[in-house]
mmCIF file as gemmi writes it, N, C-alpha and C atoms, coordinates in Angstrom:
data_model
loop_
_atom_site.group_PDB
_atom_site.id
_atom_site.type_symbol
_atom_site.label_atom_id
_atom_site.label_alt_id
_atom_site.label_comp_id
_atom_site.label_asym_id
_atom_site.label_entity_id
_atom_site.label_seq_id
_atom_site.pdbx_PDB_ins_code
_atom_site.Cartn_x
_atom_site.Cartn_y
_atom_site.Cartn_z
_atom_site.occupancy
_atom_site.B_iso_or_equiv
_atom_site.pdbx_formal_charge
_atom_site.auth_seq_id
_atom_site.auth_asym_id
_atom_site.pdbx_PDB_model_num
ATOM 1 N N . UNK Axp A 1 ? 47.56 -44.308 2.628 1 0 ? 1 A 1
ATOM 2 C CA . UNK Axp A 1 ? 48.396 -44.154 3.805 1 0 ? 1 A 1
ATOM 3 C C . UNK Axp A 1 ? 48.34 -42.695 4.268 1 0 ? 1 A 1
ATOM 4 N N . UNK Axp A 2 ? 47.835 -42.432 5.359 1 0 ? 2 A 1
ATOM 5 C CA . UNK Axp A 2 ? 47.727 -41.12 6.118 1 0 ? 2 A 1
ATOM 6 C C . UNK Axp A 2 ? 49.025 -40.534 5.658 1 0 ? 2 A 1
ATOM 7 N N . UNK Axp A 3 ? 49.103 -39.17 5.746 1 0 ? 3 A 1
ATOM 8 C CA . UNK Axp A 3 ? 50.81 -38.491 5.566 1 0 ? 3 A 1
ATOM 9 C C . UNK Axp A 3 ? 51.871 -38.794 6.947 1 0 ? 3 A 1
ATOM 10 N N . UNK Axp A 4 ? 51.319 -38.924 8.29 1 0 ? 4 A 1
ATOM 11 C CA . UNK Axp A 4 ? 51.973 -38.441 9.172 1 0 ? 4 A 1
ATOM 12 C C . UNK Axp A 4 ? 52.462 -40.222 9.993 1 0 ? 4 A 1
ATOM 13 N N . UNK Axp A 5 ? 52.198 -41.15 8.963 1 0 ? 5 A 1
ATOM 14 C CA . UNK Axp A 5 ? 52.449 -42.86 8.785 1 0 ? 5 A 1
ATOM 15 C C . UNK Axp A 5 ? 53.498 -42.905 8.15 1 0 ? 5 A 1
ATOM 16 N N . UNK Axp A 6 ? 54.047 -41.743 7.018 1 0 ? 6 A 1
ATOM 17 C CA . UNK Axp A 6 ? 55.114 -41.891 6.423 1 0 ? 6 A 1
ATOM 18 C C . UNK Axp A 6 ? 56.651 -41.86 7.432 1 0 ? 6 A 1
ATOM 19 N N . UNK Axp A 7 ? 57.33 -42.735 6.718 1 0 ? 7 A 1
ATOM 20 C CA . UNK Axp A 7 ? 58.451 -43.027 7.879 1 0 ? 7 A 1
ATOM 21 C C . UNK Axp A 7 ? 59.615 -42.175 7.187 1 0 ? 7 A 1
ATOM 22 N N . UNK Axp A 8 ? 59.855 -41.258 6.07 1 0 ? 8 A 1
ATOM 23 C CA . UNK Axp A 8 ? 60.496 -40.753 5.169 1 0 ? 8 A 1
ATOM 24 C C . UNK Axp A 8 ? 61.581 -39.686 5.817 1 0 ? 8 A 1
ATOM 25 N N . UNK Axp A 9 ? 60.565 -39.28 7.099 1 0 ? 9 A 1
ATOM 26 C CA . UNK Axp A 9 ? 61.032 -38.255 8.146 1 0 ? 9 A 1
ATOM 27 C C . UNK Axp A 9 ? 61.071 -38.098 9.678 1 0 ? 9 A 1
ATOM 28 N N . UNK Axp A 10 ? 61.318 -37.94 10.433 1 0 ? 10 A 1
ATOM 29 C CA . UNK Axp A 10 ? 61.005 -38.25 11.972 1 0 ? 10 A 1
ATOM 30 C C . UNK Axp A 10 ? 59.817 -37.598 12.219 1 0 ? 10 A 1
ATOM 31 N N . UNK Axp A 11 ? 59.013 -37.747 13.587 1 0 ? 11 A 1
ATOM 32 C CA . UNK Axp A 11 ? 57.598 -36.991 13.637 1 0 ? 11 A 1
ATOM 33 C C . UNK Axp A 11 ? 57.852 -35.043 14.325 1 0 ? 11 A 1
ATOM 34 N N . UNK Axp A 12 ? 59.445 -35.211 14.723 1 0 ? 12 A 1
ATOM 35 C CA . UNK Axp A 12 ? 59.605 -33.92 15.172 1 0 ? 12 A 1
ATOM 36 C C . UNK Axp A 12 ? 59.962 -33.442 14.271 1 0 ? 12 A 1
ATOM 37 N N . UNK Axp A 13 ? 60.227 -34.041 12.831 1 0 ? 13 A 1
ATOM 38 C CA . UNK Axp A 13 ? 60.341 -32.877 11.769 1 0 ? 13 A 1
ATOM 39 C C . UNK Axp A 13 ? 59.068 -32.558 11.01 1 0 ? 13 A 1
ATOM 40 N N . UNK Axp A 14 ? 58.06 -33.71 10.907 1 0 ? 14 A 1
ATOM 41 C CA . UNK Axp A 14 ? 56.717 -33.886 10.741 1 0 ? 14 A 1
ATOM 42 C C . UNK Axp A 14 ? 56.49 -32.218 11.081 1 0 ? 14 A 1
ATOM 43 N N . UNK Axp A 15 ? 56.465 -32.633 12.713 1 0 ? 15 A 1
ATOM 44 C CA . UNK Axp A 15 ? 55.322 -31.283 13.614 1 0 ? 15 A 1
ATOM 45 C C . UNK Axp A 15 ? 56.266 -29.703 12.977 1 0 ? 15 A 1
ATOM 46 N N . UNK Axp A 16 ? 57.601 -29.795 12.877 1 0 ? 16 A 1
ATOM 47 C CA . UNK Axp A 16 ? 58.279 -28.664 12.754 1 0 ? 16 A 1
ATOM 48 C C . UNK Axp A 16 ? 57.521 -28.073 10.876 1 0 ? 16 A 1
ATOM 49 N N . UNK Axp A 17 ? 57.241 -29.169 10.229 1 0 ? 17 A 1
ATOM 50 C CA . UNK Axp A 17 ? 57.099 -28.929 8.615 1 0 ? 17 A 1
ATOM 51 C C . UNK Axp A 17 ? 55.586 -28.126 9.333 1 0 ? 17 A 1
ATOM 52 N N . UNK Axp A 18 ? 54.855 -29.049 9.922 1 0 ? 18 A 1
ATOM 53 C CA . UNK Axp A 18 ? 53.117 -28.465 10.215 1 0 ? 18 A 1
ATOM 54 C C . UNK Axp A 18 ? 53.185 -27.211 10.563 1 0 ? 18 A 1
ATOM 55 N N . UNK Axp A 19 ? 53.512 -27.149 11.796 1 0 ? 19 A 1
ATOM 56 C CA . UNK Axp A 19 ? 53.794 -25.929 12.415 1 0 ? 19 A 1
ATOM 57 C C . UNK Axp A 19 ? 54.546 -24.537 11.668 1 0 ? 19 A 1
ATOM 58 N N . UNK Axp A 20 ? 55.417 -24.265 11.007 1 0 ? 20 A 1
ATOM 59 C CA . UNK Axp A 20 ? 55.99 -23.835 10.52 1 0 ? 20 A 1
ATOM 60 C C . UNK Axp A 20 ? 54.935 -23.06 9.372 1 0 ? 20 A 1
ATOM 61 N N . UNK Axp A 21 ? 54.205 -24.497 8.615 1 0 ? 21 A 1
ATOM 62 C CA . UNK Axp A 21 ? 53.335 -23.906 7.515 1 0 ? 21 A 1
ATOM 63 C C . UNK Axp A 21 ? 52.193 -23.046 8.101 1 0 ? 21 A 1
ATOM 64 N N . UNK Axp A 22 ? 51.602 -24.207 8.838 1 0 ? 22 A 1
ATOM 65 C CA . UNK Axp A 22 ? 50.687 -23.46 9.603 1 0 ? 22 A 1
ATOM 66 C C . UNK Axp A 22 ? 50.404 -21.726 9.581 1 0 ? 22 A 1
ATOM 67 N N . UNK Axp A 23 ? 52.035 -21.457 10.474 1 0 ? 23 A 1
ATOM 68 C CA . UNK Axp A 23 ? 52.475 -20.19 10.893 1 0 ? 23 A 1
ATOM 69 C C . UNK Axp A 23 ? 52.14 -19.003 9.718 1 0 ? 23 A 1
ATOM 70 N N . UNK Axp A 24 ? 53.47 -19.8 8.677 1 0 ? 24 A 1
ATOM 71 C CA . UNK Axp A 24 ? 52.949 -18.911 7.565 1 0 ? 24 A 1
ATOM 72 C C . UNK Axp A 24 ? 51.241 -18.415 6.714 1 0 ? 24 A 1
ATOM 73 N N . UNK Axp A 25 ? 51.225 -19.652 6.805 1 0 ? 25 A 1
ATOM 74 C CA . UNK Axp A 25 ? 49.623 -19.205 6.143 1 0 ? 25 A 1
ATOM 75 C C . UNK Axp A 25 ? 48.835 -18.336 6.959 1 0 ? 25 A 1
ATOM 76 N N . UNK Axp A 26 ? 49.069 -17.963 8.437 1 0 ? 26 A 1
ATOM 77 C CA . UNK Axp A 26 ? 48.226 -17.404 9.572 1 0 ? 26 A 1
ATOM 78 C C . UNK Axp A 26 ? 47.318 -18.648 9.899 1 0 ? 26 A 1
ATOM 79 N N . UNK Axp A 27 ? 47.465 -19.443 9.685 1 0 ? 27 A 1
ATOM 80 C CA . UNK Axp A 27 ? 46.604 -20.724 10.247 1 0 ? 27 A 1
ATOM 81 C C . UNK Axp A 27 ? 46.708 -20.995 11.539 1 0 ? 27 A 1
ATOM 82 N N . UNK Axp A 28 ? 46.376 -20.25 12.469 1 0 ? 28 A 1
ATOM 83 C CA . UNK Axp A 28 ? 46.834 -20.477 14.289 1 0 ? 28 A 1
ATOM 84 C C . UNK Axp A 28 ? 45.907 -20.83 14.918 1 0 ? 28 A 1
ATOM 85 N N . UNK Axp A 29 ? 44.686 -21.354 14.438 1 0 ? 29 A 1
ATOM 86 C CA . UNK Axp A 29 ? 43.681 -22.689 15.322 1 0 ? 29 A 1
ATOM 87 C C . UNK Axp A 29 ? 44.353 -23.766 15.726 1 0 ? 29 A 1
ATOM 88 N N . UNK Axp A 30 ? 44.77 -24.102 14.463 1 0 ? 30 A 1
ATOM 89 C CA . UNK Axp A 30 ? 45.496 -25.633 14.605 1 0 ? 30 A 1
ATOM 90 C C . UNK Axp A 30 ? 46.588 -25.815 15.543 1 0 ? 30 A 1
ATOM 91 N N . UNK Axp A 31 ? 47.47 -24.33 15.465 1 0 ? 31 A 1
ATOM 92 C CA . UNK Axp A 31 ? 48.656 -24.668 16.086 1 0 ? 31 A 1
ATOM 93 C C . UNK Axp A 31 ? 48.65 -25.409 17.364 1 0 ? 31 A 1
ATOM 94 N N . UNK Axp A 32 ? 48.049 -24.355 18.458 1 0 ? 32 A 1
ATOM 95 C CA . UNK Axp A 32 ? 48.149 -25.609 19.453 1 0 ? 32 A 1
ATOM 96 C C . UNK Axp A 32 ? 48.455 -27.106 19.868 1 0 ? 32 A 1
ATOM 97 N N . UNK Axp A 33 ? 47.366 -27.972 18.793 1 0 ? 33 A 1
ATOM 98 C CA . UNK Axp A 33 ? 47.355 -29.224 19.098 1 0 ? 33 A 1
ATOM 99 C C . UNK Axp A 33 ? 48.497 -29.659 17.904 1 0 ? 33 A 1
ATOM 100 N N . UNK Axp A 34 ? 49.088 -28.898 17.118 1 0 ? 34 A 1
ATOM 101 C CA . UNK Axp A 34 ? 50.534 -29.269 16.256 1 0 ? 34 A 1
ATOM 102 C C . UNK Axp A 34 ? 51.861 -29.452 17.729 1 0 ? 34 A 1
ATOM 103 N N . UNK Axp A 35 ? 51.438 -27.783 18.506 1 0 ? 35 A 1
ATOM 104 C CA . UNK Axp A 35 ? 52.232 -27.821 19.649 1 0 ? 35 A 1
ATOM 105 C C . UNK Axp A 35 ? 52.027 -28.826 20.605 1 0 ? 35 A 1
ATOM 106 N N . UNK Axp A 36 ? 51.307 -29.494 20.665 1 0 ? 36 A 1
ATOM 107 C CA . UNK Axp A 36 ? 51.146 -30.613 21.823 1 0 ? 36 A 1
ATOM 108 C C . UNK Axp A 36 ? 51.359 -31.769 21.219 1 0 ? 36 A 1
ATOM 109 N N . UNK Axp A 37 ? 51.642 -31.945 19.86 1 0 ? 37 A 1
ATOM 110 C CA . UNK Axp A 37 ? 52.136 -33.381 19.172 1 0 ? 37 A 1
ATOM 111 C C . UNK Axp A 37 ? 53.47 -33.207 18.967 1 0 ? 37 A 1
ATOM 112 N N . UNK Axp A 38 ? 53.921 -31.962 18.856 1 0 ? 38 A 1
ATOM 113 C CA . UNK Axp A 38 ? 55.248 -31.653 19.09 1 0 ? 38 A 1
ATOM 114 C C . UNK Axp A 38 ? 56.222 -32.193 20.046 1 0 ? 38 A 1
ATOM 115 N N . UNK Axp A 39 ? 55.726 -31.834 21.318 1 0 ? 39 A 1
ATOM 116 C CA . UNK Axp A 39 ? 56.019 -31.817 22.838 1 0 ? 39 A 1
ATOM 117 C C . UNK Axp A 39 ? 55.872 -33.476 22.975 1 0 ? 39 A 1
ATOM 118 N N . UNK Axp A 40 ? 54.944 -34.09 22.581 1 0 ? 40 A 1
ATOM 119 C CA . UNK Axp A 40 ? 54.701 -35.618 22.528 1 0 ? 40 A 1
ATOM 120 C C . UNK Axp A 40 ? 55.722 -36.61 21.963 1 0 ? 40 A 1
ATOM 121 N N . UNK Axp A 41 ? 55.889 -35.788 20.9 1 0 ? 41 A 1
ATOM 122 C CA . UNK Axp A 41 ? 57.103 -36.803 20.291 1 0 ? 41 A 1
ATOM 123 C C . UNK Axp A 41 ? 58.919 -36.55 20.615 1 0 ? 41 A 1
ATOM 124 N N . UNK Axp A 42 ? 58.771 -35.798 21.384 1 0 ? 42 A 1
ATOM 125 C CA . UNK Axp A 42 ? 60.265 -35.412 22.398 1 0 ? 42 A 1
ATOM 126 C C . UNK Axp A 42 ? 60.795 -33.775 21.764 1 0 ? 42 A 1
ATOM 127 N N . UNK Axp A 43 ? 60.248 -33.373 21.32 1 0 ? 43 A 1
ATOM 128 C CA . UNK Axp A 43 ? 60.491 -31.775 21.162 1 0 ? 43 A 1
ATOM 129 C C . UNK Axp A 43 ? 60.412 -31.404 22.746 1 0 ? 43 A 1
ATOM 130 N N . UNK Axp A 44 ? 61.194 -29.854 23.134 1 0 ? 44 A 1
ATOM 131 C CA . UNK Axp A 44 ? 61.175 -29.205 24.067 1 0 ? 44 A 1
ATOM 132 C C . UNK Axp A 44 ? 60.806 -27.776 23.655 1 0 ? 44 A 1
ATOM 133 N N . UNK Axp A 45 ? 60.378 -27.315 24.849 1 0 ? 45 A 1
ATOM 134 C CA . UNK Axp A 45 ? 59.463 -25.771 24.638 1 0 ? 45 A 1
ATOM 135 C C . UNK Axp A 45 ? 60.579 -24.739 23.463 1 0 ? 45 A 1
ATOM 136 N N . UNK Axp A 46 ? 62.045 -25.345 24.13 1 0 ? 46 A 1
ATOM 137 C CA . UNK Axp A 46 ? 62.93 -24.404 23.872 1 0 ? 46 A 1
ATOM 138 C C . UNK Axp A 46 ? 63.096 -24.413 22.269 1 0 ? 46 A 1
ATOM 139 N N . UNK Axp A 47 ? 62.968 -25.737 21.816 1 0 ? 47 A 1
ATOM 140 C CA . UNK Axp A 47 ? 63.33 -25.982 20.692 1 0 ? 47 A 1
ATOM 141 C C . UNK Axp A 47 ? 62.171 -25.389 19.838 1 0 ? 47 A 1
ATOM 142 N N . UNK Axp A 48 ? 61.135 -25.692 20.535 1 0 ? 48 A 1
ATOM 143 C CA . UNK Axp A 48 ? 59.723 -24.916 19.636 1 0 ? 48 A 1
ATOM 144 C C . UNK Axp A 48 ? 59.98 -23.717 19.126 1 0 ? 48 A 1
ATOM 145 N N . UNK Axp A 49 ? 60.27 -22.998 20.502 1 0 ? 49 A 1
ATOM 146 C CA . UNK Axp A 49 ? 60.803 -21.56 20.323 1 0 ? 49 A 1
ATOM 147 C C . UNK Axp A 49 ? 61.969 -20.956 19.585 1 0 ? 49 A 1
ATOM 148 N N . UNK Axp A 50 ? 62.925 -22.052 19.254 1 0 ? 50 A 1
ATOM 149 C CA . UNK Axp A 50 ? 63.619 -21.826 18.046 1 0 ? 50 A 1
ATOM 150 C C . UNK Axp A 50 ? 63.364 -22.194 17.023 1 0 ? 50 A 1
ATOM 151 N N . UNK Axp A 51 ? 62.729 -22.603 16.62 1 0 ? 51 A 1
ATOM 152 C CA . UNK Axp A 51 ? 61.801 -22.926 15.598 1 0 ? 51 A 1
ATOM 153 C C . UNK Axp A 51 ? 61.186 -21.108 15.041 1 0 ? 51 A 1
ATOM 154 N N . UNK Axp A 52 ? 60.314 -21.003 16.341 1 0 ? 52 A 1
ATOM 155 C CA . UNK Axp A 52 ? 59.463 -19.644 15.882 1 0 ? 52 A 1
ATOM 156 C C . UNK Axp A 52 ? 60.502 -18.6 15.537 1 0 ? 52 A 1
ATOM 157 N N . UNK Axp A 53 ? 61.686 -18.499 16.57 1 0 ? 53 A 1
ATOM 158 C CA . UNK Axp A 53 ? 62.689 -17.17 16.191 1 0 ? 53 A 1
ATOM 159 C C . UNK Axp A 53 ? 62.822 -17.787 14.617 1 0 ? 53 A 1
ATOM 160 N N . UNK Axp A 54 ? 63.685 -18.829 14.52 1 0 ? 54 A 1
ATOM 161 C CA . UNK Axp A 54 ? 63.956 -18.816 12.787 1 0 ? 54 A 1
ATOM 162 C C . UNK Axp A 54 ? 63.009 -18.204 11.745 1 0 ? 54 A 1
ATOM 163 N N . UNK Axp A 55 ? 62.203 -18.47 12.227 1 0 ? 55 A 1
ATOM 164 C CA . UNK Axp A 55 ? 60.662 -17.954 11.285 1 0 ? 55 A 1
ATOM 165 C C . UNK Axp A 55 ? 60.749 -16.633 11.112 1 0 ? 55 A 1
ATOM 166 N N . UNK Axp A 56 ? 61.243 -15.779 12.103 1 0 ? 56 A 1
ATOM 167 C CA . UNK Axp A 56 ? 60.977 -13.899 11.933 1 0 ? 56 A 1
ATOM 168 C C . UNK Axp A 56 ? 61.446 -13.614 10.612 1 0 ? 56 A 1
ATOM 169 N N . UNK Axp A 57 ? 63.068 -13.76 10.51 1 0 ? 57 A 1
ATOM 170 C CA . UNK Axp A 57 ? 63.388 -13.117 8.713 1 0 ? 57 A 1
ATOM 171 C C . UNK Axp A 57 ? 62.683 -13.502 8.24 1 0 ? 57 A 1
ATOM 172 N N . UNK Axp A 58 ? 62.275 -14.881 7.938 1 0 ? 58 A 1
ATOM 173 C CA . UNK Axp A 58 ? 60.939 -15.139 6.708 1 0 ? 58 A 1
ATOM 174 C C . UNK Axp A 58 ? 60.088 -14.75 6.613 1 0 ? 58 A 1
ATOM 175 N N . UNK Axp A 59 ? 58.863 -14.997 7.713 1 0 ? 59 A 1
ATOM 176 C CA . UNK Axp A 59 ? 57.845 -14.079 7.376 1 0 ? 59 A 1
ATOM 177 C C . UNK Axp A 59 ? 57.193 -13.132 8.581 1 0 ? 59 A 1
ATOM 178 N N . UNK Axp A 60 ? 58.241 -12.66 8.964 1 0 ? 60 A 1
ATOM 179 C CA . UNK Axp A 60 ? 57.692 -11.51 9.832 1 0 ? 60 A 1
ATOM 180 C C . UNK Axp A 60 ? 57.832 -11.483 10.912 1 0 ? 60 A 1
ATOM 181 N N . UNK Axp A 61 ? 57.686 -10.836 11.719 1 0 ? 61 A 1
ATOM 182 C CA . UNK Axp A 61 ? 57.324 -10.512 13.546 1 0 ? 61 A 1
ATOM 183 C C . UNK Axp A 61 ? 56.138 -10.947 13.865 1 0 ? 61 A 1
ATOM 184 N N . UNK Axp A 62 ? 55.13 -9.976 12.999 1 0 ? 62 A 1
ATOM 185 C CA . UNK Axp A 62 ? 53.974 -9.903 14.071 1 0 ? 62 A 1
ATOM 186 C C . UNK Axp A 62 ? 53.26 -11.517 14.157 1 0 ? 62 A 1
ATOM 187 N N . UNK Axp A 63 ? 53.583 -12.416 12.5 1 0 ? 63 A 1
ATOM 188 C CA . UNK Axp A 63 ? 52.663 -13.655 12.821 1 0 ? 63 A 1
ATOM 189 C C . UNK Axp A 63 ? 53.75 -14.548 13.674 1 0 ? 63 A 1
ATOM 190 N N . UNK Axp A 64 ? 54.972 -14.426 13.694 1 0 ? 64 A 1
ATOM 191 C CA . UNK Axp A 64 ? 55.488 -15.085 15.057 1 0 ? 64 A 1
ATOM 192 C C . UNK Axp A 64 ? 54.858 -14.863 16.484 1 0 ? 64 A 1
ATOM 193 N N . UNK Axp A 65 ? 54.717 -13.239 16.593 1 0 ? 65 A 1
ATOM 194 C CA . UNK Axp A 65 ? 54.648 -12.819 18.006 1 0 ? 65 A 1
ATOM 195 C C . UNK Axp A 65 ? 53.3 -13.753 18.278 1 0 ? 65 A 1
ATOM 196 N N . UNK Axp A 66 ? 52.367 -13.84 16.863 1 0 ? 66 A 1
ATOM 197 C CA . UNK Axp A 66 ? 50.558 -14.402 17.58 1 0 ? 66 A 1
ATOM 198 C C . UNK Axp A 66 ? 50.974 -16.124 17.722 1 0 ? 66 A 1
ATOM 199 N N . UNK Axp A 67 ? 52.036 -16.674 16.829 1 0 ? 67 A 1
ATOM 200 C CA . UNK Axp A 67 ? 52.135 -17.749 16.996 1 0 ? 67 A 1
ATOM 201 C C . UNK Axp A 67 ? 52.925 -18.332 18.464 1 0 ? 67 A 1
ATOM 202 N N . UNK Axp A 68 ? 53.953 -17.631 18.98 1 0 ? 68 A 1
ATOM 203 C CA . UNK Axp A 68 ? 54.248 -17.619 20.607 1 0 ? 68 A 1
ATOM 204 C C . UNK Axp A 68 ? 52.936 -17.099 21.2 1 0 ? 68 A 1
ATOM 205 N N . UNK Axp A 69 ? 52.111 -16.668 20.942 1 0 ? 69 A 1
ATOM 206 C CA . UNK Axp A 69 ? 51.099 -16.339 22.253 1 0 ? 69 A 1
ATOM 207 C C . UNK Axp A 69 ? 50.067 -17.965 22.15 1 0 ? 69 A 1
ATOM 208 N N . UNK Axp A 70 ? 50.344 -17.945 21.144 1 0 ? 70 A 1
ATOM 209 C CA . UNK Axp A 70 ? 49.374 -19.722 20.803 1 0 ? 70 A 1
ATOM 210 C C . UNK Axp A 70 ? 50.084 -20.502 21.742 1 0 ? 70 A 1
ATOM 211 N N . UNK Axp A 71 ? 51.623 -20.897 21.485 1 0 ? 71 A 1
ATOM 212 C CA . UNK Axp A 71 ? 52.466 -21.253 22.495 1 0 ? 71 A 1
ATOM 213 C C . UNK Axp A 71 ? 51.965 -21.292 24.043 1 0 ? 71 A 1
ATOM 214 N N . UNK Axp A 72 ? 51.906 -19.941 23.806 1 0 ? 72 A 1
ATOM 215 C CA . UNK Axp A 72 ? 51.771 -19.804 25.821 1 0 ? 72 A 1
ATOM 216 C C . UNK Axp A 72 ? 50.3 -19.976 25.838 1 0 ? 72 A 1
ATOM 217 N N . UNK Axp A 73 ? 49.575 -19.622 25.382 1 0 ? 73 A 1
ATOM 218 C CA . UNK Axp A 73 ? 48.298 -20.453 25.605 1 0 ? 73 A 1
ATOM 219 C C . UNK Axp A 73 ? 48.187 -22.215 25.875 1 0 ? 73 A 1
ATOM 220 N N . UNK Axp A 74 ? 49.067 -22.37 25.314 1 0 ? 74 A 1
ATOM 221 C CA . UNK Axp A 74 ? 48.672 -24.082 25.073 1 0 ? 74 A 1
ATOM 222 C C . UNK Axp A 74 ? 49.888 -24.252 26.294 1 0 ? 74 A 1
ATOM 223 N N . UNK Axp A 75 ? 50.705 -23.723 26.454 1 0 ? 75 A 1
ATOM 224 C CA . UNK Axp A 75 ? 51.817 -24.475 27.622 1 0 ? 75 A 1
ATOM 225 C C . UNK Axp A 75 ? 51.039 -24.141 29.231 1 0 ? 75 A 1
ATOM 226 N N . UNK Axp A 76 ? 49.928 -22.843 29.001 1 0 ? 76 A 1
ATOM 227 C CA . UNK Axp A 76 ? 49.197 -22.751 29.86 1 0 ? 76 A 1
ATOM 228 C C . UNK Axp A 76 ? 48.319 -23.705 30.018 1 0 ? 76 A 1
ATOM 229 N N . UNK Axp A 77 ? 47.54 -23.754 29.517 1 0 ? 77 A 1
ATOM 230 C CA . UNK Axp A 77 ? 46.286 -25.412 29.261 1 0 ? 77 A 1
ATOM 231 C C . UNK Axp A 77 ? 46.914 -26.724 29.46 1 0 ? 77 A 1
ATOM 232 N N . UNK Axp A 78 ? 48.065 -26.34 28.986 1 0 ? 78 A 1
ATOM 233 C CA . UNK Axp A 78 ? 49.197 -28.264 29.752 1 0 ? 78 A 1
ATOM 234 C C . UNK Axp A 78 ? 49.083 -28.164 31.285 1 0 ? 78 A 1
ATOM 235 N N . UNK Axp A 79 ? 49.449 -26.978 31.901 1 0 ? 79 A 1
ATOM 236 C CA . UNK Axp A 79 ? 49.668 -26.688 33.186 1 0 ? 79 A 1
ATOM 237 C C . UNK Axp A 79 ? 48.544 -27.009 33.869 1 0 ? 79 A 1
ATOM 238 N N . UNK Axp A 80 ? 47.673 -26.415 33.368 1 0 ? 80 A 1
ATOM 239 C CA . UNK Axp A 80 ? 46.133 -26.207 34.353 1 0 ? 80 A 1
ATOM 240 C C . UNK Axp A 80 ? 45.676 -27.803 34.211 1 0 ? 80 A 1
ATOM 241 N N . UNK Axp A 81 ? 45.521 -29.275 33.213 1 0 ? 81 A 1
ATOM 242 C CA . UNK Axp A 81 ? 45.148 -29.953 33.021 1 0 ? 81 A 1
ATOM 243 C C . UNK Axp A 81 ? 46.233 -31.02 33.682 1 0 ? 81 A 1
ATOM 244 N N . UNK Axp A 82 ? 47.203 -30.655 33.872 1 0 ? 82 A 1
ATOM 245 C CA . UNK Axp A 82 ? 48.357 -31.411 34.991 1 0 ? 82 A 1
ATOM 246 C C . UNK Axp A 82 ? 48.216 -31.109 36.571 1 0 ? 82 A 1
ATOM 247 N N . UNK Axp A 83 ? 47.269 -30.151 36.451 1 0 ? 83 A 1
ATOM 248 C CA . UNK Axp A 83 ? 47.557 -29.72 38.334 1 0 ? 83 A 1
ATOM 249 C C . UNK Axp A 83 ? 46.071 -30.212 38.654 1 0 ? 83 A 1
C-alpha cells in the first residue's frame, strides 16, 4: 500500500508532514509539486505560509526564506498556466 493511501491521517496533514521534512533536509526540488498537492487537497496559500513561519525557531531562517521563494515560484507557475 503506497504511504499517501493510508487513511490514518488527512492528505493536508500528509502534504504538511512532506513539506515540512522536505524543508528540513534542504530538499526544495520536490517542494513545489508537495505545494501544489497541498493547495489540491483544500490547503490555502495562507495556511502554507504558516506552516513555513512555524518552521523558523526550528530550523532556521535562511532554509525557510529558500522554501517561500519555492512558494512564490510555484504560486507563480499556477498563475501563468491559468491565464
Amino acid at each position: 500500500m503506497a504511504i499517501f493511501q493510508r487513511t490514518t491521517i488527512g492528505s493536508d496533514w500528509k502534504e504538511i508532514a512532506v513539506i515540512s521534512s522536505l524543508i528540513t533536509m534542504g530538499q526544495y526540488e520536490q517542494l513545489g509539486v508537495h505545494y501544489v498537492m497541498a493547495l489540491r487537497v483544500g490547503m490555502t496559500v495562507e495556511q502554507i505560509k504558516g506552516v513555513l513561519l512555524h518552521l523558523v525557531p526550528c530550523i532556521g531562517a535562511p532554509r525557510v526564506i529558500s522554501a517561500f521563494n519555492v512558494l512564490l515560484d510555484t504560486l507563480e507557475e499556477i498563475r501563468e498556466k491559468s491565464s
